[in-house]
DRENGU-623926 format. One line per field, with one value per atom (N, C-alpha, C): residue in three letters; residue number from 1; x, y, z. Coordinates in steps of 0.05 Angstrom, whole numbers, plus 5000, padded with zeros to 4 digits. Layout:
BEGIN
resn [ALA,...]
resi [NUM,...]
px [X,...]
py [Y,...]
pz [Z,...]
This chain:
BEGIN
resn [UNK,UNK,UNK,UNK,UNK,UNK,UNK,UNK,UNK,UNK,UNK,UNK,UNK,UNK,UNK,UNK,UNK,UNK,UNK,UNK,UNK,UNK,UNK,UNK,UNK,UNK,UNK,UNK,UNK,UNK,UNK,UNK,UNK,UNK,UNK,UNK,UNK,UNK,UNK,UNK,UNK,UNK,UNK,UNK,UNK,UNK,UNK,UNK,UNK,UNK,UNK,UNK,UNK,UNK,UNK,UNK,UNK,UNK,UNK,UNK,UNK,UNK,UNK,UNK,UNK,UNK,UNK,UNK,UNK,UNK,UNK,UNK,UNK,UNK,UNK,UNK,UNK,UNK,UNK,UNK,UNK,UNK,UNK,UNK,UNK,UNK,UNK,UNK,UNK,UNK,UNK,UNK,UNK,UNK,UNK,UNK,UNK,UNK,UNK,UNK,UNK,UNK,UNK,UNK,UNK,UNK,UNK,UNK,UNK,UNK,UNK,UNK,UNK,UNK,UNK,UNK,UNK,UNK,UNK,UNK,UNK,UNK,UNK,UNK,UNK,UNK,UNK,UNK,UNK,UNK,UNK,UNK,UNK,UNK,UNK,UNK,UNK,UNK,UNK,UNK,UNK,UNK,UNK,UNK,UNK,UNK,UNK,UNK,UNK,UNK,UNK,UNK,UNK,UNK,UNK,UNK,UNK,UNK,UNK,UNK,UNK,UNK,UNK,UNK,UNK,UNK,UNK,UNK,UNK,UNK,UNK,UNK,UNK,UNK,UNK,UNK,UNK,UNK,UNK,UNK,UNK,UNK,UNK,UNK,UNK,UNK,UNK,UNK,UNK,UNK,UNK,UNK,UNK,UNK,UNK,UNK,UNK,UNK,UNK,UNK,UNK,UNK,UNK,UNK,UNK,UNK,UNK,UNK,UNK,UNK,UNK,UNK,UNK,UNK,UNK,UNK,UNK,UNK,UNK,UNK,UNK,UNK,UNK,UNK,UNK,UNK,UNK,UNK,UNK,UNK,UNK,UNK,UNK,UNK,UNK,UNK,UNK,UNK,UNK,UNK,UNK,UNK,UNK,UNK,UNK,UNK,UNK,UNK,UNK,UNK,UNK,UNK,UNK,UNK,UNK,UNK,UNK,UNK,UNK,UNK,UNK,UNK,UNK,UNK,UNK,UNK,UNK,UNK,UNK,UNK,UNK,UNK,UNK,UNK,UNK,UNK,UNK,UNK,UNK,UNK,UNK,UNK,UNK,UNK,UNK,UNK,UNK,UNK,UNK,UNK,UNK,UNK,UNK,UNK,UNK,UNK,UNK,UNK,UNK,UNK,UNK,UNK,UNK,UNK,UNK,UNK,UNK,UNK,UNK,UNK,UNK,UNK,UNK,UNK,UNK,UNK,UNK,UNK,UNK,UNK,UNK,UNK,UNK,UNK,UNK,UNK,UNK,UNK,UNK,UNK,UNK,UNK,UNK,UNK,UNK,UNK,UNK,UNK,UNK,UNK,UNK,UNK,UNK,UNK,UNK,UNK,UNK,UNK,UNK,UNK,UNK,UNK,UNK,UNK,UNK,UNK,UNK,UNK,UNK,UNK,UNK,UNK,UNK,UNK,UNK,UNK,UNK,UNK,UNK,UNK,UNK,UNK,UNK,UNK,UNK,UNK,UNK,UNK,UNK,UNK,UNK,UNK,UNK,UNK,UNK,UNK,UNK,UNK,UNK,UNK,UNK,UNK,UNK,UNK,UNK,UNK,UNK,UNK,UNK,UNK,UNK,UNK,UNK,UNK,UNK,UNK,UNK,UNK,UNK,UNK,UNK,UNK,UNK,UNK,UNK,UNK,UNK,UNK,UNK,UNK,UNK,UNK,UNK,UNK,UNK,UNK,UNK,UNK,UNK,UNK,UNK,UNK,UNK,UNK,UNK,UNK,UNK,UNK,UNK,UNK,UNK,UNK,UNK,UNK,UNK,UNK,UNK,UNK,UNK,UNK]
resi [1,1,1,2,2,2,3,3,3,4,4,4,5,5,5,6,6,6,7,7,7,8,8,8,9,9,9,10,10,10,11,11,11,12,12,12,13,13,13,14,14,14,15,15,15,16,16,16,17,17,17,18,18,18,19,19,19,20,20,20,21,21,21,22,22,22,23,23,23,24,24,24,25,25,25,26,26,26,27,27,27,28,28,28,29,29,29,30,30,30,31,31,31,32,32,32,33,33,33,34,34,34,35,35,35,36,36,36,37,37,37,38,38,38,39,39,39,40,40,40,41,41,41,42,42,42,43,43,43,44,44,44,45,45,45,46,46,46,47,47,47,48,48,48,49,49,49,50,50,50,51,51,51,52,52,52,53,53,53,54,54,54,55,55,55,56,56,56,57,57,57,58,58,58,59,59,59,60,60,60,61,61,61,62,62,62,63,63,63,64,64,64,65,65,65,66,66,66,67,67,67,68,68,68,69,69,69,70,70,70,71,71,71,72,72,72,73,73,73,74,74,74,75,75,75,76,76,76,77,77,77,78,78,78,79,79,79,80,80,80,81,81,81,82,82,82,83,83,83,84,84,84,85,85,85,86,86,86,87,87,87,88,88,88,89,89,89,90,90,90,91,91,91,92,92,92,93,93,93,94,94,94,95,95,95,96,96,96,97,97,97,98,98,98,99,99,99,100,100,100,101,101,101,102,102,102,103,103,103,104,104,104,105,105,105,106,106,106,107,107,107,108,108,108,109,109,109,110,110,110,111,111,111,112,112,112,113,113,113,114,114,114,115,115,115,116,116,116,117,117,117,118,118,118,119,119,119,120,120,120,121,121,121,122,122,122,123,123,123,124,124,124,125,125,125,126,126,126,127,127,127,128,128,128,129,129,129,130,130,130,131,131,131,132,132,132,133,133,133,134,134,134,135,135,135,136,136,136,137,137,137,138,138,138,139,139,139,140,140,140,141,141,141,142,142,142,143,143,143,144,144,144,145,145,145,146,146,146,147,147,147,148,148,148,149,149,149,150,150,150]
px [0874,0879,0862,0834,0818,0827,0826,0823,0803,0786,0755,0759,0753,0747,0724,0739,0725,0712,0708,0694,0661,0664,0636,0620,0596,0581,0583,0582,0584,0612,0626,0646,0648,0674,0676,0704,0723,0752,0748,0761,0769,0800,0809,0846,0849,0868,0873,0900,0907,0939,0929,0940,0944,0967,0964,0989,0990,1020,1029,1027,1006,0999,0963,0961,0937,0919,0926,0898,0885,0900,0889,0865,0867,0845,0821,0813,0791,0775,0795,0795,0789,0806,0803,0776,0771,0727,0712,0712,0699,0695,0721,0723,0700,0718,0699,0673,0658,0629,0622,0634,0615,0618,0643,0635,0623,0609,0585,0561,0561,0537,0533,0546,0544,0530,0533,0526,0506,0485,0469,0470,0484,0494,0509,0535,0554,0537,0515,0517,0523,0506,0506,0537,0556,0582,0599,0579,0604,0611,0597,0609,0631,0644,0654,0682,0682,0694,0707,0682,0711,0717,0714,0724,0757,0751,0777,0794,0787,0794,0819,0808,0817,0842,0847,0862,0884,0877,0899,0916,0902,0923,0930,0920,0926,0961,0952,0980,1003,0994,1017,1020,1010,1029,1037,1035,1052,1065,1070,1085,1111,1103,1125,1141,1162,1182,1175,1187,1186,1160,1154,1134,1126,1135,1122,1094,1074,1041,1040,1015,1004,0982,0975,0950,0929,0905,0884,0873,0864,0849,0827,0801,0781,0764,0760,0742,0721,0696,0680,0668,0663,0676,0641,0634,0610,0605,0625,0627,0624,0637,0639,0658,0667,0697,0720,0749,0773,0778,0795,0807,0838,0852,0882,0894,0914,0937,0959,0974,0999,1014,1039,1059,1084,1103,1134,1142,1138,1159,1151,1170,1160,1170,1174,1172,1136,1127,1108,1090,1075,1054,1059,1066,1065,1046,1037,1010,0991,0991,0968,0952,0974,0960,0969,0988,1008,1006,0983,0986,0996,1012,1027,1005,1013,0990,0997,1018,1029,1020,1017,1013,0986,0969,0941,0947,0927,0926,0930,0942,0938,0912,0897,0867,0868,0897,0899,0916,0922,0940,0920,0920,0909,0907,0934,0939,0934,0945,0945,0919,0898,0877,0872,0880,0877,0872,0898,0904,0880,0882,0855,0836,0830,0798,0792,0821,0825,0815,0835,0833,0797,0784,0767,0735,0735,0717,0712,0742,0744,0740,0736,0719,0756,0779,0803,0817,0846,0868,0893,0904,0941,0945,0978,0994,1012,1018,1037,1053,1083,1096,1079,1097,1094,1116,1114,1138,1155,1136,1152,1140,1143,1138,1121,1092,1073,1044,1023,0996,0995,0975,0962,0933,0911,0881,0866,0838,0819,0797,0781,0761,0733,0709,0687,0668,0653,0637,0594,0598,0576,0549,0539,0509,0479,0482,0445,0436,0421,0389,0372,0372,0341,0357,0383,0402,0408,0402,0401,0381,0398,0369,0358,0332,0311,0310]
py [1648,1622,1617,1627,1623,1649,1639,1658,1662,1668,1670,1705,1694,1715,1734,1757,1788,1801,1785,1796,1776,1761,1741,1731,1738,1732,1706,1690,1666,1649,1634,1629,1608,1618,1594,1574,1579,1568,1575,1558,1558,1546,1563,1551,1564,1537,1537,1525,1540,1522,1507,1480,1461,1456,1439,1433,1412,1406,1378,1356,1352,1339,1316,1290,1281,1297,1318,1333,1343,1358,1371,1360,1330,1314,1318,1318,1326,1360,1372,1399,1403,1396,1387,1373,1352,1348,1369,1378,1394,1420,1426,1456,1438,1416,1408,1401,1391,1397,1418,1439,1466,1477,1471,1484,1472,1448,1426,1440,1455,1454,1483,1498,1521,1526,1497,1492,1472,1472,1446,1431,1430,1412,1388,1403,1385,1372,1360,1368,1332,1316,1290,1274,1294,1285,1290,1298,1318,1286,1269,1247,1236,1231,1222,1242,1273,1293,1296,1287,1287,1268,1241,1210,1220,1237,1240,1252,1277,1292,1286,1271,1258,1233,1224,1206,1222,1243,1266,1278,1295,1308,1282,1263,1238,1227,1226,1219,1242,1269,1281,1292,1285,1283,1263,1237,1207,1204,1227,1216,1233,1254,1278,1286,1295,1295,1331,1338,1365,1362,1392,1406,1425,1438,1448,1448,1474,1464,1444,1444,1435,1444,1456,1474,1459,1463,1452,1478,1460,1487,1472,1491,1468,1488,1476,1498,1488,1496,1489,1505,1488,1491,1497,1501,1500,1461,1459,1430,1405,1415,1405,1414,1394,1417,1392,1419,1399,1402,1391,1392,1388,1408,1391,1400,1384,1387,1383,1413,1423,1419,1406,1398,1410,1405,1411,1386,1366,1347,1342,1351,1347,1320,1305,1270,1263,1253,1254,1230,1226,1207,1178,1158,1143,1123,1110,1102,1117,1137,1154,1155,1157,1154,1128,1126,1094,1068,1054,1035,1010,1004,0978,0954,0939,0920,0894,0887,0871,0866,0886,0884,0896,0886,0893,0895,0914,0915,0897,0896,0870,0869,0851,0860,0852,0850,0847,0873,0886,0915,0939,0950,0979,1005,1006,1017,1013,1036,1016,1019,1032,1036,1063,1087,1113,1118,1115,1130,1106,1081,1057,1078,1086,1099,1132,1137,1165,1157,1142,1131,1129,1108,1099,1111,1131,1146,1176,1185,1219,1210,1230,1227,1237,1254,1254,1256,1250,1259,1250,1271,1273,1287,1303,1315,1343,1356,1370,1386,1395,1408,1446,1448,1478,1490,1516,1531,1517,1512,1494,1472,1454,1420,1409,1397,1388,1399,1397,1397,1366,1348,1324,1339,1331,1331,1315,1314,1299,1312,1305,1325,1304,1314,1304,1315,1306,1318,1333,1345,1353,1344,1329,1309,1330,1323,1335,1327,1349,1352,1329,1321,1300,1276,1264,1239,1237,1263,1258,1243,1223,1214,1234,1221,1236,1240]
pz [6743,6732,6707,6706,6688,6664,6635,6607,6601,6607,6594,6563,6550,6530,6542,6533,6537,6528,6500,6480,6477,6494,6479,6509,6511,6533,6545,6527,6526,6522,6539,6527,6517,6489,6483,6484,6498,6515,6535,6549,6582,6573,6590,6601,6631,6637,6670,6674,6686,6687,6716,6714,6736,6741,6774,6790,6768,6782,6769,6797,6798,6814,6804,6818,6812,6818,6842,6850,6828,6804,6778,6763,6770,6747,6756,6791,6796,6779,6784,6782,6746,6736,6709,6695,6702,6698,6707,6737,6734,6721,6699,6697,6660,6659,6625,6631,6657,6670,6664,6681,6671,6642,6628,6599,6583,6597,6576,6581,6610,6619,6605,6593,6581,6557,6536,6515,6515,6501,6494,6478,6456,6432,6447,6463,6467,6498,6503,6539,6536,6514,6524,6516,6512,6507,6529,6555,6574,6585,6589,6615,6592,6564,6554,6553,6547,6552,6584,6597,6630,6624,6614,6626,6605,6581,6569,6577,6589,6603,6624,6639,6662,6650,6636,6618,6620,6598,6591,6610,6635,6658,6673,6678,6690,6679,6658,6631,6635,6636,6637,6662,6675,6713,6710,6710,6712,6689,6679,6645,6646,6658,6660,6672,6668,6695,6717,6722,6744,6754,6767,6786,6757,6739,6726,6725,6728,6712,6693,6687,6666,6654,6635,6626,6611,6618,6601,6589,6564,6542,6526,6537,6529,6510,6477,6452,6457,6453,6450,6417,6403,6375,6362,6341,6330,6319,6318,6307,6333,6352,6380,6397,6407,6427,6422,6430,6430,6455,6472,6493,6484,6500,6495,6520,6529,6554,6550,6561,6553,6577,6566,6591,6575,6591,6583,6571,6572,6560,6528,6516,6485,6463,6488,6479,6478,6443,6441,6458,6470,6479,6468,6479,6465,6454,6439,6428,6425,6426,6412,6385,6369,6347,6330,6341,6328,6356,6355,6375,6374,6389,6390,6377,6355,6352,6353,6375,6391,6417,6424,6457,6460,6461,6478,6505,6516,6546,6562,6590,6595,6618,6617,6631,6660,6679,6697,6709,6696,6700,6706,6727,6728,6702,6699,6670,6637,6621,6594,6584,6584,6569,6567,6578,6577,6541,6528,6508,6487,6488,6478,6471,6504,6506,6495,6492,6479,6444,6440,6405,6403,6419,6413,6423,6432,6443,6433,6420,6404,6377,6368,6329,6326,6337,6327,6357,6356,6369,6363,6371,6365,6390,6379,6395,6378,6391,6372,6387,6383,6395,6403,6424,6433,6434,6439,6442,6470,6491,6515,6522,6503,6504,6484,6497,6472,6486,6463,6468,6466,6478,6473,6466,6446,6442,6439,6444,6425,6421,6399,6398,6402,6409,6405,6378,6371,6347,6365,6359,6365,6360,6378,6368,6359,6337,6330,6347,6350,6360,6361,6335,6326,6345,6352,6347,6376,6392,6418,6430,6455,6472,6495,6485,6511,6540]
C-alpha cells in the first residue's frame, strides 16, 4: 500500500491508496503525522497538515460516488509539503478556489467549512484532472527556523 522511494534514505512522498470509506481519514493523519515527524522544518505545521488532511479524504468519500479507493500523496517539498487526494470523480470540488460570496457558512450546520479552512489555512490549493478523475491539493510553506515557536 505504501510507495516509499528506493532511492533516498529519507523520504520524501508517501502514497497510500484508501478505502472509500470514513475509516481512511483516521488512517490518512496519521500517515501526514509520521511524514512531519520525519522532517523538522515542516514539524510545527503537522497539526494544520492533518486538520487538512482530514477535510480532503473526508470530502472525497462524502463527495464521491462508488467503492472505488481513494489515494493520498503526501511531498514533502524543500519549500514545504503538498498533499493531494485522488478520487475518480472528475467533477471539480466545489468552492475551492471560487467561493460562493453569497452564502457564508451557516454557523448552525455541521458542514460547510472544510474547503473555508482549506482556502484559509494553505499558503495554495486547487484541483486538477487525472487520467481517472481529479487530484484535490494544498500546500503548506515551510517555517524558518528563527520564526518557529519554542
Amino acid at each position: 500500500m505504501y510507495d516509499l522511494p528506493a532511492t533516498s534514505p529519507t523520504p520524501s512522498a508517501w502514497r497510500i491508496t484508501l478505502p472509500h470509506s470514513t475509516a481512511a481519514v483516521p488512517v490518512a493523519r496519521a500517515l501526514v503525522r509520521t511524514a512531519f515527524a520525519e522532517i523538522e522544518c515542516c514539524a510545527s505545521e503537522s497539526d494544520t497538515a492533518e486538520l487538512l488532511t482530514a477535510e480532503l479524504v473526508a470530502n472525497a468519500v462524502e463527495h464521491t460516488e462508488g467503492h472505488t479507493p481513494i489515494e493520498l500523496v503526501v511531498e514533502l517539498l524543500p519549500t514545504g509539503c503538498q498533499v493531494e487526494v485522488h478520487d475518480r470523480d472528475p467533477a471539480p470540488p466545489a468552492q475551492l478556489t471560487q467561493p460562493d460570496p453569497v452564502e457564508p457558512p451557516d454557523p448552525w450546520q455541521e458542514h460547510g467549512r472544510g474547503l473555508l479552512l482549506i482556502r484559509a489555512l494553505s499558503s495554495s490549493c486547487g484541483h486538477r484532472p487525472t487520467t481517472t478523475g481529479k487530484a484535490v491539493w494544498f500546500r503548506l510553506p515551510a517555517v524558518p527556523q528563527q520564526r518557529r515557536p519554542s
